[in-house]
C-alpha positions in Angstrom: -11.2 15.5 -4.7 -10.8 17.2 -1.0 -14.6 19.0 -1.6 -16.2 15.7 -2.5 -14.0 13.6 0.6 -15.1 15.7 3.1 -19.0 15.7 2.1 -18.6 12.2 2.6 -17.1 11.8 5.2 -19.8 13.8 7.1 -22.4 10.3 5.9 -20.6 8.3 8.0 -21.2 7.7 12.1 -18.5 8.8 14.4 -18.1 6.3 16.1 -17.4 4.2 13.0 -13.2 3.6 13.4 -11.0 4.7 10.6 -8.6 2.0 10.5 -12.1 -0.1 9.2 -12.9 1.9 6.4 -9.5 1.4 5.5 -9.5 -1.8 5.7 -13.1 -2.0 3.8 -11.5 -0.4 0.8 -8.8 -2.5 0.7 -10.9 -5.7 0.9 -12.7 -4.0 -2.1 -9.6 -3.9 -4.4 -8.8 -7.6 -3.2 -12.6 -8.6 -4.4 -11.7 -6.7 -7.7 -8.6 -8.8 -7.9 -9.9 -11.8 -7.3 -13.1 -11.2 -9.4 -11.0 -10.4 -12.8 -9.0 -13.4 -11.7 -11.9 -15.6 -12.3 -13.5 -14.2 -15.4 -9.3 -13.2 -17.1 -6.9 -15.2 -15.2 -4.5 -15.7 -18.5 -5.2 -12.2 -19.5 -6.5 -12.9 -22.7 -10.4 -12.3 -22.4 -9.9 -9.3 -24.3 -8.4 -10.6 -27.5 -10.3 -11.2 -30.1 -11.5 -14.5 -30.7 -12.0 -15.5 -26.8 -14.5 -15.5 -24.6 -15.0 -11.9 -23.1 -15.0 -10.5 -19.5 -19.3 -10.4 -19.4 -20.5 -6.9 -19.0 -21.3 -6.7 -15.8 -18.4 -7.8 -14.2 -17.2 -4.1 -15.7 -19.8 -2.6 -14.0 -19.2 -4.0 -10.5 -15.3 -3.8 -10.2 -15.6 0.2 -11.6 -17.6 1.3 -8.9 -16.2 -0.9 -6.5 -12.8 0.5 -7.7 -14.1 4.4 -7.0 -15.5 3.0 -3.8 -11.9 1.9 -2.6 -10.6 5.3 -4.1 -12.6 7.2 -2.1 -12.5 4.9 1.1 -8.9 5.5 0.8 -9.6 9.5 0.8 -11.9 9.6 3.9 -10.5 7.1 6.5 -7.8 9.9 7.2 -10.5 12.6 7.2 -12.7 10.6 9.7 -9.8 9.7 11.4 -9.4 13.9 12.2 -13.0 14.6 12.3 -13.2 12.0 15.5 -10.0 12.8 17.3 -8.3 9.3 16.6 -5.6 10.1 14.2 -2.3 7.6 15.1 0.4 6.3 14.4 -1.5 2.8 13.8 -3.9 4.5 11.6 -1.2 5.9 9.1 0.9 2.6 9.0 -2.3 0.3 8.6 -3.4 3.4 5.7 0.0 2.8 3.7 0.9 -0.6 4.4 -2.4 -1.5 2.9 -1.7 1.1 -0.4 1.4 -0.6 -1.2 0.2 -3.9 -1.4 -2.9 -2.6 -3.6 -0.4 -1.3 -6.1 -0.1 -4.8 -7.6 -3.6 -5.7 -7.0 -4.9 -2.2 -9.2 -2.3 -2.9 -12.0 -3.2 -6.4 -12.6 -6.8 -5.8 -12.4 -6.6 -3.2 -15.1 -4.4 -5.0 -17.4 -7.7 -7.1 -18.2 -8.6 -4.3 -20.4 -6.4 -4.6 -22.6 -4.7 -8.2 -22.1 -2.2 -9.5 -24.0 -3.6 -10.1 -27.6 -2.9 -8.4 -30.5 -4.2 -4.5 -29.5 -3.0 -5.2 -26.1 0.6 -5.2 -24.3 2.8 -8.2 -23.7 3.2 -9.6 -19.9 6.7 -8.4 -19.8 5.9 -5.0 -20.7 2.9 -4.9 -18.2 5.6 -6.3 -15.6 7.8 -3.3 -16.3 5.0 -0.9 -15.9 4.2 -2.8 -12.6 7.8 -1.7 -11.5 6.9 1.8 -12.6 3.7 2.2 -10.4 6.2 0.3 -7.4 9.0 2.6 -7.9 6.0 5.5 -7.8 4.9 4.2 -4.5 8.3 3.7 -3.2 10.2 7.2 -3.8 7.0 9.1 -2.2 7.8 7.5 1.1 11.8 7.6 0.3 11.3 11.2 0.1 9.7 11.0 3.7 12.7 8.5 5.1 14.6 11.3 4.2 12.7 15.0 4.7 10.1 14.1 6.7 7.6 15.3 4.2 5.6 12.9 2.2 4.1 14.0 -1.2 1.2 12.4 -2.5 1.1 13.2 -6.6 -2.3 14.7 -8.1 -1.8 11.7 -10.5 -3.0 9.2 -8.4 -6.7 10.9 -8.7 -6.6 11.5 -11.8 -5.3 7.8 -12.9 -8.3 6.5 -10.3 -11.0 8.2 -11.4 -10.0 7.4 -15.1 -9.8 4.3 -14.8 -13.0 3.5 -12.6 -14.8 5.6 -15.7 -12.8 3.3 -18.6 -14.4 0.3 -16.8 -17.8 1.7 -17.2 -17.2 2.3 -20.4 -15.8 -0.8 -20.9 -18.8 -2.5 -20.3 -20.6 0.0 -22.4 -18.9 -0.4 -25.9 -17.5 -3.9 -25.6 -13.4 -4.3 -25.1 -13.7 -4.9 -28.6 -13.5 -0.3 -28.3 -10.0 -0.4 -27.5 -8.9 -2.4 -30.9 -8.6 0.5 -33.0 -6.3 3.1 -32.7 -7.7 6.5 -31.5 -5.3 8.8 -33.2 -3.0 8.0 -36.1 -1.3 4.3 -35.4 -1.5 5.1 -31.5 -3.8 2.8 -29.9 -5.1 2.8 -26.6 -2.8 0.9 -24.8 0.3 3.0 -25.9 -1.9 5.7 -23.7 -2.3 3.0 -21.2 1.3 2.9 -21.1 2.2 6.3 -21.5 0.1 8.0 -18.8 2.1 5.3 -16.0 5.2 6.4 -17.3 4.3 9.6 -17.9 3.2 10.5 -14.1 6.1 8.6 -13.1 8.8 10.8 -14.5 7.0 14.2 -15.0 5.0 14.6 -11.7 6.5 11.9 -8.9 10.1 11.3 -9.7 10.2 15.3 -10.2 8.3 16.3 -6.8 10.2 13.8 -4.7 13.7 15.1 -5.8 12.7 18.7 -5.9 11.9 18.3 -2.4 14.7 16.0 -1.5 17.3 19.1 -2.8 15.2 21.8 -1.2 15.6 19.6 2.2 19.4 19.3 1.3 19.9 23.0 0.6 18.0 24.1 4.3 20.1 21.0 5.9 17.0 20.0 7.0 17.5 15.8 5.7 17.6 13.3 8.4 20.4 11.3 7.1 23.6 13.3 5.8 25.2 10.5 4.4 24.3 9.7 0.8 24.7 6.0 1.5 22.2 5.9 4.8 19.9 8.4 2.0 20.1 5.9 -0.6 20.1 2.8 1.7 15.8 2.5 1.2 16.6 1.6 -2.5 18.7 -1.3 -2.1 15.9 -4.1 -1.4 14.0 -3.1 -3.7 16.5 -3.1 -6.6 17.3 -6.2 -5.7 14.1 -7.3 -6.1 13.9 -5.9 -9.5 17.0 -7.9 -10.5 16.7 -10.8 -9.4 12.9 -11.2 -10.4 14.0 -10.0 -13.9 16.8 -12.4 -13.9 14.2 -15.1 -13.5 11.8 -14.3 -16.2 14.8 -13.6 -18.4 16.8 -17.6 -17.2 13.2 -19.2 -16.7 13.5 -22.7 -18.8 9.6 -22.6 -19.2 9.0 -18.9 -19.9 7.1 -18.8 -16.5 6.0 -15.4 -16.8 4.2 -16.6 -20.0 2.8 -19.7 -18.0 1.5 -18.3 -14.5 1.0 -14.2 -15.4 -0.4 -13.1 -12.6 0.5 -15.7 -10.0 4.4 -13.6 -10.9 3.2 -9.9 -10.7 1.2 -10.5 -7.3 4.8 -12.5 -5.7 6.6 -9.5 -6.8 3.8 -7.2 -5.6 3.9 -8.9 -2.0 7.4 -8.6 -1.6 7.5 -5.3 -2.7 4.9 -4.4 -0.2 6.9 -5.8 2.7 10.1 -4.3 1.5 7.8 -0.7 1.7 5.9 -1.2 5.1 9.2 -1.8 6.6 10.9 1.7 5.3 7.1 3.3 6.6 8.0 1.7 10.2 11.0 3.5 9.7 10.4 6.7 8.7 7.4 7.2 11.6 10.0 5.8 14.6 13.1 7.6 12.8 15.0 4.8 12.7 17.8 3.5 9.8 16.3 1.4 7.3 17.1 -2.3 6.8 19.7 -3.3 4.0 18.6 -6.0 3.1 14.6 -7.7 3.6 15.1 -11.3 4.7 12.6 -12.2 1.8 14.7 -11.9 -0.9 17.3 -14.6 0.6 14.9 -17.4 -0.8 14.0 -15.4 -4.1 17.5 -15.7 -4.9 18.2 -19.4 -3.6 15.2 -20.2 -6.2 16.7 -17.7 -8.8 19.8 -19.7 -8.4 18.1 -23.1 -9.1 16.1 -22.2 -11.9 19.1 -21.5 -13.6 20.9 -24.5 -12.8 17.6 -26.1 -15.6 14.9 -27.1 -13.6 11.4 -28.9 -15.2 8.7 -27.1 -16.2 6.2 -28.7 -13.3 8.9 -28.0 -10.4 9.2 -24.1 -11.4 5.6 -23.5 -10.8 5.6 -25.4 -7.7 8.6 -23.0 -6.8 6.7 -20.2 -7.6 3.1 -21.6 -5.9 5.5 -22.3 -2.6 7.6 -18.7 -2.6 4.1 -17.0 -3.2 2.6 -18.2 -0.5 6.0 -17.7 1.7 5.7 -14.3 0.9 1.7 -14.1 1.6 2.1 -15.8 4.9 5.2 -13.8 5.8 4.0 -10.5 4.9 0.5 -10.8 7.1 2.5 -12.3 10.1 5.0 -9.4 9.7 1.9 -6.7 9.6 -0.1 -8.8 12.4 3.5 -8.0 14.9 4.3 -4.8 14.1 0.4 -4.1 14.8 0.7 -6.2 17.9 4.0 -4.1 19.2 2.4 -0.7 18.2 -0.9 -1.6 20.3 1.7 -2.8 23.4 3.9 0.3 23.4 0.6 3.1 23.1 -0.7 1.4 25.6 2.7 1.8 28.0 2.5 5.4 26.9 -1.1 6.1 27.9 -0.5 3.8 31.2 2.6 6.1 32.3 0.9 9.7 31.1 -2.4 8.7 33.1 -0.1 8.2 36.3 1.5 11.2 35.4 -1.4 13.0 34.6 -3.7 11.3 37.6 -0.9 12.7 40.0 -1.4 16.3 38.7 -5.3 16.2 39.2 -4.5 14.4 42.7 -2.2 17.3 43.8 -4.0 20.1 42.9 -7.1 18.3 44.3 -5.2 18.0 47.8 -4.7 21.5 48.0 -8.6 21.8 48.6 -9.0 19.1 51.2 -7.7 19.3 54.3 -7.8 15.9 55.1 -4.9 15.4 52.3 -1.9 15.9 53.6 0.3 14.3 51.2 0.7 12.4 48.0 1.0 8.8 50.1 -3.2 8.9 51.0 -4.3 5.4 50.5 -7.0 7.6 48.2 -4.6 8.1 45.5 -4.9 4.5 44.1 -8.3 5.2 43.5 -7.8 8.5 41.8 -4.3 6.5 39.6 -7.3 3.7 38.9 -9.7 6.0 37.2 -7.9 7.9 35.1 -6.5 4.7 34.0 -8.9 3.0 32.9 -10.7 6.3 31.6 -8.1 6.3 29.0 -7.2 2.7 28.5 -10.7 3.2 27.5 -10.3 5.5 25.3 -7.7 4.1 23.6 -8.9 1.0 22.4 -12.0 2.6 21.1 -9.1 4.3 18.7 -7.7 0.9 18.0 -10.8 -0.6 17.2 
C-alpha cells in the first residue's frame, strides 16, 4: 500500500499537521463504532428474522473504514514529507491504534452477529483477545529490540474488510448464510483469518526477531523476567475479565455485548500506551496498571451473587472509570511530552544562539566578549524562532 500512501499524501497541504489526520482517522472508526451501535447494538441485525443493518449504513462505514486505513498510512508519511516527525507524533499514532482494535472488531462482528450462521459473543470475545494479543507482542517486540514490526496482515485484513462491507450492502447479509465451500461457512473464515495472521505471520515475526536480537546480544533487558514483565497486565486482564463472564450470575456478556468488549478494549489500550511510553523513553515497564485493582474488586463481588440490575450498573460505572481514566492518562502524558520538548528546544536555542553569537563576534570589533548586553537579544530570537517552530509541530 506504500505506492498508493504516498500519492496521497502529496493531495494534502503542508502545512496540514500529522498528529490531525491521525486523529481524523481515528474519529472515523469511533463514528463507525458508534454508527453500528445504533443500527446492531445486540448484534443480532444479521439473523434471520430481525430487522437488518439498512444498506447504506454498509456503504458509509466501508469507505469511512478505508478512509481511516489509509489516514492511518499517510499521517506518518506527511509527518516526514514536512519535517515534523516526533516523539508526540508516534505515541499519539499508536496510542490511538490500540484503542481502535476494539472499536474495528466490534464493528465487524455486525456482519455476522450472533444468530444462527454467525459466532457466539464469547467466541468473538476470544477473537477480540487475538487481535489485542496481535497489537500487544508487535510493540513487546519493540520494549525489547528496539524494532517494531508491523505485519502485512493488517492491510490485507483492512482492505478486505472495507470491500466485505461493500458487498455487504450489495447482496444483503442474508450472503453470508450459506456456506461457501463444503459445511465451512463464512464466519469459520472470519475466524480463521484472525487467528490465522495471529499465529502464522505476527506471533512468528515478533519471536523471530526477538531470538535474532538475543543471539547479537543486542535486547535491552537481559533478564527474562524484566523481558516478559510487558505481559503481566495484560494477562491479567485476560483472567480476570474471563473469570467474570465465566462467575457472572446474569450471563452479562449475553446481556450488555458490546458495552463488555469496549471496557476490555479500553483497558487494554491503557495497559499498551503505557508499555509505548516505555519503549520510546527506555524505561522498565509497569507490573501492574492501577486499572485492574477495581476490575478485580468488582470481579470479587460479582462472585460473592450480586442482582442482575447492580452488575450492569458495575459494568456502566467501571466503563466509564476506564474511559475517563484512559483520556486523562493520554491528555498528561501529552501535557509532559509538550513541557519537556519545549525544555529541550529552550536549552539547544541558548546553546545554539551562543554559537551564532561567537562566531558573529569574531567579525565585530565592537564585541569583545560573550557578556555584551547584545547577546540577550541574539538568546531572544533564536528563541522564539524555534519555540515557534515547535508548536507549529505540535499543532
Amino acid at each position: 500500500m506504500h505506492p498508493f500512501w504516498n500519492t496521497i499524501v502529496k493531495v494534502f497541504p503542508t502545512w496540514l499537521a500529522p498528529n490531525l489526520i491521525t486523529f481524523s482517522g481515528f474519529l472515523l472508526v469511533v463514528f463507525n463504532f458508534l454508527l453500528m451501535a445504533y443500527f446492531d447494538p445486540d448484534f443480532y441485525a444479521s439473523a434471520p428474522g430481525h430487522k437488518h443493518v439498512p444498506d447504506w449504513v454498509w456503504i458509509v462505514v466501508g469507505i469511512l473504514n478505508f478512509i481511516a486505513y489509509t489516514l492511518d498510512g499517510v499521517d506518518g508519511k506527511q509527518a516526514r514529507r514536512t519535517n515534523s516527525s516526533t516523539p508526540l507524533g508516534e505515541l499519539f499514532d499508536h496510542g490511538l491504534d490500540s484503542w481502535s482494535c476494539v472499536y474495528f472488531v466490534v464493528t465487524v462482528y455486525s456482519i455476522f452477529g450472533r444468530g444462527p450462521s454467525g459466532v457466539s459473543v464469547f467466541v468473538l470475545y476470544l477473537l477480540l483477545w487475538v487481535v489485542l494479543f496481535s497489537f500487544i507482542l508487535s510493540h513487546w517486540e519493540k520494549y525489547n529490540t528496539g524494532i517494531l514490526f508491523l505485519p502485512w496482515g493488517y492491510d490485507i485484513s483492512q482492505v478486505t474488510i472495507s470491500f466485505v462491507y461493500i458487498v455487504t450492502a450489495i447482496v444483503g447479509v442474508e450472503a453470508w448464510y450459506e456456506p461457501f465451500l463444503f459445511n465451512f461457512l463464512y464466519r469459520d473464515l472470519f475466524t480463521a483469518m484472525i487467528i490465522g495472521c495471529a499465529l502464522c505471520v505476527t506471533l512468528p515475526m515478533s519471536l523471530l526477531n526477538f531470538f535474532r536480537s538475543y543471539k547479537n546480544n543486542t535486547l535491552k533487558h537481559n533478564s527474562v523476567y524484566e523481558a516478559m514483565v510487558p505481559f503481566f497486565s495484560p494477562c491479567l486482564l485476560f483472567i480476570l475479565s474471563t473469570a467474570w463472564i465465566l462467575q457472572s450470575p446474569s450471563d452479562i456478556l449475553e446481556i450488555h455485548p458490546r458495552l463488555f468488549y469496549f471496557m476490555v478494549g479500553t483497558a487494554f489500550a491503557n495497559i499498551t500506551c503505557q508499555l509505548i511510553v516505555c519503549q520510546m523513553s527506555s524505561t522498565r515497564c509497569p507490573t501492574l496498571n492501577w486499572l485492574l485493582v477495581p476490575l478485580f474488586l468488582v470481579v470479587l463481588v460479582v462472585n460473592l451473587g450480586v442482582a442482575s440490575y447492580v452488575e450492569s450498573v458495575l459494568l456502566y460505572t467501571l466503563t466509564a472509570v476506564f474511559t475517563l481514566a484512559h483520556i486523562h492518562y493520554g491528555v498528561r502524558v501529552v501535557s509532559h511530552l509538550e513541557q519537556n520538548w519545549f525544555y529541550l528546544v529552550l536549552v539547544s536555542s541558548r546553546k545554539v544562539a551562543k554559537e551564532k553569537f561567537q562566531k558573529k563576534v569574531a567579525y565585530e570589533s565592537s564585541w569583545k566578549n560573550w557578556d555584551s548586553p547584545y547577546k540577550y537579544w541574539i538568546i531572544s530570537r533564536y528563541i522564539i524562532s524555534d519555540t515557534v517552530s515547535l508548536m507549529s509541530m505540535l499543532q
